[in-house]
N, C-alpha and C positions, 0 to 999 in steps of 0.2 A: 504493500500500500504506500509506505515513504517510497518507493521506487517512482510507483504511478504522480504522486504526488509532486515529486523533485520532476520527475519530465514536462508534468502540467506548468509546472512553476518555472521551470525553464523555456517553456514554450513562450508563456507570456511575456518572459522578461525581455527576449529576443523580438517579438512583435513589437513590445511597446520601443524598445530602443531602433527598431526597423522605422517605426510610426514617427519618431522624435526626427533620426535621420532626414525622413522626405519630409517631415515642416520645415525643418531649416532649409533643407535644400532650394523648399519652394520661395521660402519666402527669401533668404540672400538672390536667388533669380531674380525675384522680383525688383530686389532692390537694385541689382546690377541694371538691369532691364532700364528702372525710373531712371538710376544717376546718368547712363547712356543717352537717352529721351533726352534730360534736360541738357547734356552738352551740348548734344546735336542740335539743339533751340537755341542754347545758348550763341555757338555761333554764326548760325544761318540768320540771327537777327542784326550780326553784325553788319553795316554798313560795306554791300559789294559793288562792282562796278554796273553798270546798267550796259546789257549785251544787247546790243544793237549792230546789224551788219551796215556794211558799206553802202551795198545796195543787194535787196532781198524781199524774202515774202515774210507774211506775217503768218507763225502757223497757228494757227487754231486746232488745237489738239485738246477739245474740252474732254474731262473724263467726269464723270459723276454725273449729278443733274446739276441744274439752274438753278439757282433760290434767289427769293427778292434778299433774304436776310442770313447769311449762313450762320450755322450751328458752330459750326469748329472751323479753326484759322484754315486757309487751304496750304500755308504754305507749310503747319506745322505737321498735316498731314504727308505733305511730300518728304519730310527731313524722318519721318516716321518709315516710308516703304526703302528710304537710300538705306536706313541703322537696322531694322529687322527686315526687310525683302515679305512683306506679307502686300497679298495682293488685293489691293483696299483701293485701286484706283477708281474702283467702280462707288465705291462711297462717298468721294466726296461730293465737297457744293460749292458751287461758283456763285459769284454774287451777279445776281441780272446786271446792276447798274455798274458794274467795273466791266463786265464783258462791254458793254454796249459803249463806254468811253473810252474804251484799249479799241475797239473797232474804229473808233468814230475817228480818236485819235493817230493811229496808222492813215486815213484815207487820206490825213493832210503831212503825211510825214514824206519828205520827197525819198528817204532813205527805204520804204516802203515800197515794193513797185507791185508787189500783188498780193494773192494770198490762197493760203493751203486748209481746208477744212480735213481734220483727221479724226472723224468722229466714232471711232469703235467701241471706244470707253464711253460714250456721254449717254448717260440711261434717261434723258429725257425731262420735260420739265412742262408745265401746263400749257392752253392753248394761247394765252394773252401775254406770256414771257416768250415764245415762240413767235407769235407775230412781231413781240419789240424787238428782238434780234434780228428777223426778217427786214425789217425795216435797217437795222445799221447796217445790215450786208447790201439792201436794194443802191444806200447811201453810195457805200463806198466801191460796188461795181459802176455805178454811173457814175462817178467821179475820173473814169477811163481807166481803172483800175482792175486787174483780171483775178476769177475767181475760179479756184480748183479744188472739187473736192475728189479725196480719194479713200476710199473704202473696197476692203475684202465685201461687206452688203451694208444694209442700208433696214434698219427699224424703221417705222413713222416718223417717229421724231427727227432722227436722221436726216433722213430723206427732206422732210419740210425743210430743215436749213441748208441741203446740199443742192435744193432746188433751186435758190438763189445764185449758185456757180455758173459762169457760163459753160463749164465743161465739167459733166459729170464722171469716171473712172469708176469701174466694176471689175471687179476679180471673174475670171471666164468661169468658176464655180461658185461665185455669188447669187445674191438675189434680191429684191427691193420688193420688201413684205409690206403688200399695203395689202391689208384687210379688214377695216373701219375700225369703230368705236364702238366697245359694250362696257358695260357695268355687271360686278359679279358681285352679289355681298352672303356672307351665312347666312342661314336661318336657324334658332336654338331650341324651338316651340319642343320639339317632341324628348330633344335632350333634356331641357329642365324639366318637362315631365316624367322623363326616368331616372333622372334625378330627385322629383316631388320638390322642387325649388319651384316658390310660389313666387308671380310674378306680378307686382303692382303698377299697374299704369296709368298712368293720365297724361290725357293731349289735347291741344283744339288742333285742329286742321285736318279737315279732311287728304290733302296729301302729305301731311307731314310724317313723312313715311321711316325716320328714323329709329319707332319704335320698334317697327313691325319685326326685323330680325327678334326680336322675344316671345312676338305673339303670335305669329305664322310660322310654318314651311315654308311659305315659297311667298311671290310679289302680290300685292293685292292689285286689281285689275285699275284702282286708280293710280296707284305709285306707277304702274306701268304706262299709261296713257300719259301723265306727266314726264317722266323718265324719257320714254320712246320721243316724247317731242325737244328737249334742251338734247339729247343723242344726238339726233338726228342736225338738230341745228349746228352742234359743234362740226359734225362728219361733213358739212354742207361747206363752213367757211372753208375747213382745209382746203378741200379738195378746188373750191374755187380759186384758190391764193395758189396755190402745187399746179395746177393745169395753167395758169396761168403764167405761170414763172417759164414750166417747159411750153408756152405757146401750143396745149392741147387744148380740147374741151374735156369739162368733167368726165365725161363718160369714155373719150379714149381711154383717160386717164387711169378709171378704175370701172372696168366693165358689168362690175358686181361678179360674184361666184362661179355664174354657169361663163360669163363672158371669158373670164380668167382661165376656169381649166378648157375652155375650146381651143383658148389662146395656145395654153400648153401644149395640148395635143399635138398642135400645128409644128411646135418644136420638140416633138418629143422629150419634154419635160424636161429640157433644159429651161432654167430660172432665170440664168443672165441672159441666155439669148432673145428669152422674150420680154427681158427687161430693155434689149438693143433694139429687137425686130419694134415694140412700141413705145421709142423715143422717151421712155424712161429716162435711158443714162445715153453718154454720149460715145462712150470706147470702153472695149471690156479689154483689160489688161491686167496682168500680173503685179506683184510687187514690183519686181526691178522691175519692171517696164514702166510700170508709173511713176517709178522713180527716178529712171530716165529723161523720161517729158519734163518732169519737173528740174532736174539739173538741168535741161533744154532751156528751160525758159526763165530760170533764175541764177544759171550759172551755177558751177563747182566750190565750192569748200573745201580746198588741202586739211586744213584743223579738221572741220567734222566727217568730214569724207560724207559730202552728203551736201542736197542741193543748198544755194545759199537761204537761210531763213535766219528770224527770231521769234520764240515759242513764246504763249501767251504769258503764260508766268514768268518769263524774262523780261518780256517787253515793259516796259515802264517809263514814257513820254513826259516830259516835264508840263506840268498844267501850270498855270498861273495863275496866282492869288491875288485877288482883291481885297487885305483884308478889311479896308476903311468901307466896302463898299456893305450895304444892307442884307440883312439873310432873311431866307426863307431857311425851315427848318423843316425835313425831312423825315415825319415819325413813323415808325414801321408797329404793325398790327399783325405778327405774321406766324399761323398756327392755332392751335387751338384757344378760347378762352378759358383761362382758368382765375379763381381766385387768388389773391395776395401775389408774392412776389414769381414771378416770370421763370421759369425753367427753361434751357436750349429747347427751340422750339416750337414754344410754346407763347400765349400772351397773359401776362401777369396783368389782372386789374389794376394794382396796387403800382408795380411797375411803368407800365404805359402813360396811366395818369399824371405819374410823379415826371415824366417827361413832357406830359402837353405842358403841369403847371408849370414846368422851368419854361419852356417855352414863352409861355402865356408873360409870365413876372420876368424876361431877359428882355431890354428896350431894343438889345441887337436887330431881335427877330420881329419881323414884320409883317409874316405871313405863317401861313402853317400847311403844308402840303402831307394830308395822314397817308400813308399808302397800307390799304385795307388788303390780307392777301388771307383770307379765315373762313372756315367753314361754320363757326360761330363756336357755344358752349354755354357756359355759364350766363346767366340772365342777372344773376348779383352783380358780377365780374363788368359785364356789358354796361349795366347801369352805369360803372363808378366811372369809367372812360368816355361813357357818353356826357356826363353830367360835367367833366372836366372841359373833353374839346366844345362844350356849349358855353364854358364859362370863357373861353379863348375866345371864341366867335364874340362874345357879349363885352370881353375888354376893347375890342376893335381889330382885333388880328383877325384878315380873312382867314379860313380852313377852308382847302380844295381837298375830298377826297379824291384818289387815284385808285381806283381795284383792280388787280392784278385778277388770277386766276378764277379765281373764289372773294364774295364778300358775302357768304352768303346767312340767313339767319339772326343770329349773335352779328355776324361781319355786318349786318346792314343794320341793326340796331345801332352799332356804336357811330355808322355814317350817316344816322338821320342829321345831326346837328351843321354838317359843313352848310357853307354858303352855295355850295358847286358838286357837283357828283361827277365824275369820269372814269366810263364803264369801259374796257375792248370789247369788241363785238362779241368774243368766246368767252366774255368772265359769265359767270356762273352766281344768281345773286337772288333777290328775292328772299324765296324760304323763311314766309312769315308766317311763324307758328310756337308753339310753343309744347316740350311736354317733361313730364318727372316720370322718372321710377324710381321703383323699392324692391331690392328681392327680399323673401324669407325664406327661412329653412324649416321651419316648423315638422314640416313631415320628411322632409331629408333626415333630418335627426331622428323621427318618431321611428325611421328604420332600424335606428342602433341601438335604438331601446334609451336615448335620450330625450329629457324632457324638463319643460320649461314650468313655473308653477309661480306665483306670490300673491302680495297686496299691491293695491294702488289706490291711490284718494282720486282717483278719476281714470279714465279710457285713458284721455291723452298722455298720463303720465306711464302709464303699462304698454310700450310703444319699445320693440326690439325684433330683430334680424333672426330672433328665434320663436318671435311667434308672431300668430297674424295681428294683420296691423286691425285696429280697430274702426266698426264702421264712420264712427263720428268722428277719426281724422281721416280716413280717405275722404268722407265727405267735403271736411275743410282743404285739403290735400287738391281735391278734382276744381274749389270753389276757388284757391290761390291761381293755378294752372289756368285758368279761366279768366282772372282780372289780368294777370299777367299778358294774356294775349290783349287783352281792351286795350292794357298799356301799351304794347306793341305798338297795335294798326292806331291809336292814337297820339303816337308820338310821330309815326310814318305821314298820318294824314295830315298833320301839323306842318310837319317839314316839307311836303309836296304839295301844299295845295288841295286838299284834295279832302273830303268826308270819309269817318271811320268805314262805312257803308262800301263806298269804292273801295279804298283799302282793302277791306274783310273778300269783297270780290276776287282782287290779284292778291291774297294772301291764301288764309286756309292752307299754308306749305307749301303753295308752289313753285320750285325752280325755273326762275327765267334765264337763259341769254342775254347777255347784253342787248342785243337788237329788242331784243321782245322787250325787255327791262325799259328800255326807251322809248318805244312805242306805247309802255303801260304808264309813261311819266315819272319811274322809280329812279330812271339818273337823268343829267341835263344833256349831256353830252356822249358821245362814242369817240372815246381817242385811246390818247395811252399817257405813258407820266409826261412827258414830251411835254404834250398842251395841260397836262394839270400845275406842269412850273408853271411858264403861260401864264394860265389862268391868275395864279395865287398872285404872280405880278401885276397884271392888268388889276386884279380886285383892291392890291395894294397899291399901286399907280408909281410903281418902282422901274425907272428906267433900265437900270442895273443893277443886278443882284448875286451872291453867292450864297451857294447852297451849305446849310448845314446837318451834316449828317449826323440823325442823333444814334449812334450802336455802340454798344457795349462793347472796350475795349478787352483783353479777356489777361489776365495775369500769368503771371510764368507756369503759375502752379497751375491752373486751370489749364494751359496748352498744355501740359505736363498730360495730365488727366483725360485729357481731350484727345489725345494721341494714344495714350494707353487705352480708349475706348475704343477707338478706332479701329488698332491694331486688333484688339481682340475681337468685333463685328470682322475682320477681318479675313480674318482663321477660324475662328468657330463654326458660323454659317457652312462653310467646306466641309468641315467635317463633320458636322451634323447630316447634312444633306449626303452622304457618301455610305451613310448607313439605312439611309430611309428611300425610300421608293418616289420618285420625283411628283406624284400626286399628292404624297402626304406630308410630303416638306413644304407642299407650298400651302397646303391647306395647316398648317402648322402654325407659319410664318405671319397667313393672313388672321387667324386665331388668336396670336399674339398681339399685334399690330391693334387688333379691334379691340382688346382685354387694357393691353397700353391705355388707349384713347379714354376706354371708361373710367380706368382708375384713377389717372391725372381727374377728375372731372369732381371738381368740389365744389359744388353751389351749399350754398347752407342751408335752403330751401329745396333742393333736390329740384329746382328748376331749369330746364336748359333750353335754349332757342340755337338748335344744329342741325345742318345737313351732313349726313353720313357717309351719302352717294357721291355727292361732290366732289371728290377726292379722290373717290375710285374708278378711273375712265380710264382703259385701255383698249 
């Protein structure tokens, strides 16, 4: 028995010392890992030279998406794939308004003589940041300036900004994947019923279809009649902006399903050649081959062995400051609302406001341009930001809203107050409605043979996630959810002109278009930021003006952090996905992503004014 004992005893002593072993190990990694991070930040922020060629292209090599407001530094991201090699280029974010003033800035640089779209990496970014970059490419091709893009294929997103090239490049095994717009979201109805998670609801809007993943399977036939018409309208500008770029009509363009695989046949399903046979692209070539044309046209590099260029994150154009000159000030709205202070990503009530009122109480600033890019949220959160940029409006500082992709919901609650509204035709906005939930577990528990029991000196005070909620606060619960919307379409009908009555008509949750949003009187104008500076000048009667950008500068520690995130979305994803069957990674991914969204969501009233669908168009 001391034999059995002493081997037990031994066994453990060797594990737990095994155990002790791998924490240190993990955690000095870790540390070696940070202190590397931060050198590699440390230096890269040192002051280098700015890598401009003699004469050359400018390459446009986006990787990641677009964002009006990025989450993490991009350049701390890059000094992150040089020190660990994790392949994370597909994670980052580009800031929309540095793309579009590196573009604008190249067309007048004589050092500039064209340009290289290399967009393999770039995963895409909404339809109204797509058309503003459209627009500095249309710029600076008609400035007599030549545009090349070259891709192994071509996504949608892709494709919309390589269509602005005058010469498009396809790999002879490529392909240019246009196959419209859908929306896909869960449905949880039957899970939390085998789960016996009780599901509380309340809503107004007959299309505010937000809720519906909890309380259906599948679309209810109005969310789809809504859904099927903002789809459809998105599907409609591309393709007219794309056929019109390649000088097709929509329909060569994209023949719909049967037009595409007859097309195929025709080429025995070769992809590139009937991306050639219908004026898709312009030359199907290989790498070196395309990399040929392009030393053709921009000349050789002995240093880079490689045609002459300067890549986006090099280039760096001296701007000019005015600083005596007056500012408009630049507030971003970009992400989810949520209460109190602002998370990556996301829009802090407390945050945002705290930047109108610097704005509001700075004599600098003369205007206020919010740029609205949200699919809404919190209706506390909404409030506090709305009630702010109306007290700016009310000191005499014009407010131009600008909406990006999305304002929609929450996003157009906080944009009732501007002087001015400025929608793109593809923002996505509207979504006036309102609703809360509540889960319980009550019978999820009654499964395990747990159970809930006390006192209370009233209903409302006996109110918990383990049992059900009582009729006299849902009552009160459905009768909040209800004022809330009055306050809605009355604070809309205020700011538009317009009777609760009208409102309650274009509200009830429905997603508009810009164009429709316009036609409905919900914004004043169809542009992009362009004319909401414009604007904000003309309302302030500023001949000259300089912009101020209000963003978060982010700390060493925080890029530290920020890099360490990165890197590990980096590598993980990969390996997760490598064990899982490529259905159930993505259904995984979008599970998380939706769980994310709910749990950030802190109203203190469990009230939220969001579109859910808004965000999800592919």
């Amino acid at each position: 028995m001391r034999i059995l004992w002493r081997i037990i005893a031994g066994f453990l002593r060797w594990t737990w010392r095994l155990l002790n072993f791998v924490r240190e190990f993990i955690l000095n990694l870790f540390l070696v890992l940070i202190i590397l991070v931060a050198v590699g930040i440390y230096f890269e922020l040192q002051s280098k030279p700015v890598e401009t060629p003699t004469k050359g292209a400018l390459l446009v090599n986006l990787s990641g998406s677009v964002v009006d407001k990025p989450t993490v530094n991009n350049k701390v991201r890059q000094i992150g794939r040089e020190l660990l090699g994790t392949s994370s280029n597909r994670l980052q974010e580009t800031s929309l308004f540095d793309l579009v003033d590196t573009i604008r800035a190249a067309k007048n640089d004589s050092n500039i003589t064209g340009m290289v779209l290399s967009l393999t990496d770039f995963t895409g970014t909404d339809q109204a940041s797509l058309q503003y970059i459209g627009k500095a490419l249309r710029e600076f091709r008609d400035s007599g300036k030549q545009i090349y893009a070259v891709g192994d294929s071509y996504d949608q997103s892709q494709y919309y900004l390589a269509s602005f090239a005058n010469k498009i490049y396809l790999s002879p095994m490529g392909t240019v994947d246009l196959h419209g717009f859908a929306t896909n979201t869960l449905y949880y109805k039957t899970l939390l019923d085998k789960l016996k998670v009780t599901t509380n609801i309340f809503r107004v809007g007959t299309y505010k279809s937000a809720v519906e993943p909890l309380m259906r399977d599948n679309m209810s036939p109005a969310a789809r009649d809504a859904d099927t018409r903002w789809v459809t309208g998105l599907w409609n500008n591309y393709l007219n902006t794309v056929s019109a770029n390649r000088q097709l009509t929509p329909e060569q363009l994209f023949p719909g399903a049967a037009g595409m695989l007859t097309g195929l046949q025709q080429v025995d399903g070769d992809t590139a050649e009937y991306a050639l046979k219908n004026k898709l692209v312009d030359v199907l070539a290989s790498r070196g081959e395309a990399d040929d044309a392009m030393i053709k046209a921009f000349g050789y590099n002995k240093q880079k062995k490689d045609f002459n260029y300067v890549s986006l994150d090099d280039y760096s154009p001296k701007q000019k400051q005015d600083d005596n000159a007056p500012q408009i000030a630049v507030i971003f709205a970009n992400g989810a609302i949520v209460d109190g202070e602002g998370q990556a990503g996301d829009v802090g009530g407390d945050t945002t406001a705290e930047q109108i009122r610097q704005a509001r109480l700075d004599p600098k600033i003369k205007a206020i341009v919010f740029r609205v890019n949200s699919p809404g949220g919190s209706v506390s959160a909404s409030e506090v930001i709305r009630s702010e940029l109306a007290a700016a409006r009310a000191a005499g500082k014009p407010v131009v809203v600008s909406m990006g992709g999305m304002a929609a919901s929450g996003g157009y609650w906080i944009s009732t107050p501007a002087n001015y509204i400025i929608a793109s035709p593809s923002t996505l906005t509207g979504s006036i409605g309102i609703f809360g939930v509540i889960n319980t577990y009550q019978d999820t528990l009654g499964q395990f043979g747990v159970h809930t029991d006390g006192v209370a000196t009233s209903p409302l005070a006996d109110i918990a996630t383990t049992k059900a909620l009582p009729a006299e606060f849902s009552q009160m619960m459905q009768m909040n959810i209800e004022h809330g919307y009055k306050t809605f379409i009355g604070l809309v009908a205020k700011a538009r002109n317009k009777t609760p009555e009208q409102i309650d008509q274009i509200g009830q949750g429905h997603v508009w278009i810009g164009t429709d949003a316009k036609n409905n009187g919900l914004v004043d104008q169809l542009g992009d930021f362009d004319d909401a500076v414009k604007k904000a000048a003309e309302l302030a009667k500023l001949p000259k003006w300089q912009l101020n950008w209000y963003v978060d500068q982010p700390s060493l520690t925080d890029m530290v952090f920020s890099q360490m995130n990165a890197s590990v979305h980096a590598m993980l994803p990969a390996v997760a996905q490598a064990y899982l069957p490529a259905p159930v990674a993505d259904v995984a991914l979008k599970m998380s992503s939706q769980a994310d969204l709910f749990n950030n969501l802190n109203d203190p009233q469990n009230r939220y004014a969001m579109c859910l669908t808004c965000g999800d168009v592919k």
